[in-house]
C-alpha positions in Angstrom: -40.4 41.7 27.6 -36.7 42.2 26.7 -36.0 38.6 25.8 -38.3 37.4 22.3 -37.5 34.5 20.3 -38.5 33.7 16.3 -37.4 31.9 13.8 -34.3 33.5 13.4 -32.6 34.5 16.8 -33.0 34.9 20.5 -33.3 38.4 20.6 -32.1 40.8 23.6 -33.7 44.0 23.8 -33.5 47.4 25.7 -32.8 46.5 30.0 -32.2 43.4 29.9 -31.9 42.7 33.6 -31.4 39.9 36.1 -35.1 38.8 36.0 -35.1 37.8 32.3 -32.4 35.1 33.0 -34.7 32.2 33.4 -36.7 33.6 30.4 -33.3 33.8 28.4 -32.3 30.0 29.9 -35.2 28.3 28.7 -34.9 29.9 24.9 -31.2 28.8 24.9 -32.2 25.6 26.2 -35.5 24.9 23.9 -33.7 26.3 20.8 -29.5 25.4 20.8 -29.4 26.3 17.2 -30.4 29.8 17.3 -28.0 32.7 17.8 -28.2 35.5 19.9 -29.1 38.7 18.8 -27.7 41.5 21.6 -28.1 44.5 19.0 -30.9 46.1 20.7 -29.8 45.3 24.4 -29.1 48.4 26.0 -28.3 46.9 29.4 -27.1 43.8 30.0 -27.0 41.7 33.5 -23.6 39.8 34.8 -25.8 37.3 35.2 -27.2 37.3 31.6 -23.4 37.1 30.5 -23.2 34.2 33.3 -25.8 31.9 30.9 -24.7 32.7 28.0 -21.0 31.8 28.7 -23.0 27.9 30.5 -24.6 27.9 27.0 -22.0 29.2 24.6 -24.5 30.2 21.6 -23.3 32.0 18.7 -23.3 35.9 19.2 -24.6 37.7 16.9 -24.5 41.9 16.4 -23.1 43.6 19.4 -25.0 45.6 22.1 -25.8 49.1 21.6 -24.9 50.3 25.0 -21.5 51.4 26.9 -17.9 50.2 26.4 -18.0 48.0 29.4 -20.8 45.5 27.2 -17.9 45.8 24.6 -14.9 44.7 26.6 -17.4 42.1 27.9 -18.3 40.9 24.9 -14.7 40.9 23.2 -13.8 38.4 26.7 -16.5 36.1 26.3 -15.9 35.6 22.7 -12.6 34.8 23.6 -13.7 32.3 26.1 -15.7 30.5 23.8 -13.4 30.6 21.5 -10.9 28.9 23.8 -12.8 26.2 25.6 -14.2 23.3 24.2 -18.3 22.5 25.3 -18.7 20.0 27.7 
């Protein structure tokens, strides 16, 4: 499973792909104080970005993988950073 939770985090690891969404949803949802940890993802869906900019959690360590997670990344920081929650 790419998508594990503790006590810490919601932690994103290795292919993280469209069919871990729901998995993903129902952390964020269960657990709105926890960050997300995106260190180990090494792949990351549009759609995962998609929930994660409904649920604006605090990011935490950057993915591992290609410069296209990194401009991602920089742009939804900057939306959350921008928008107020509803």
């Amino acid at each position: 499973m790419t998508v594990t939770v503790d006590d810490n985090a919601i932690r994103l690891t290795g292919p993280c792909g469209v069919e871990e969404v729901e998995t993903l949803v129902s952390y964020m949802d269960r657990h709105p104080d926890l960050h997300i940890d995106l260190s180990a993802a090494t792949t990351i869906h549009t759609a995962i970005w998609q929930a994660l900019m409904v649920f604006r959690p605090q990011l935490a360590a950057n993915p591992v993988s290609s410069l296209i997670s990194d401009k991602v990344l920089e742009e939804i920081n900057a939306y959350f950073r921008q928008t107020s929650p509803q």
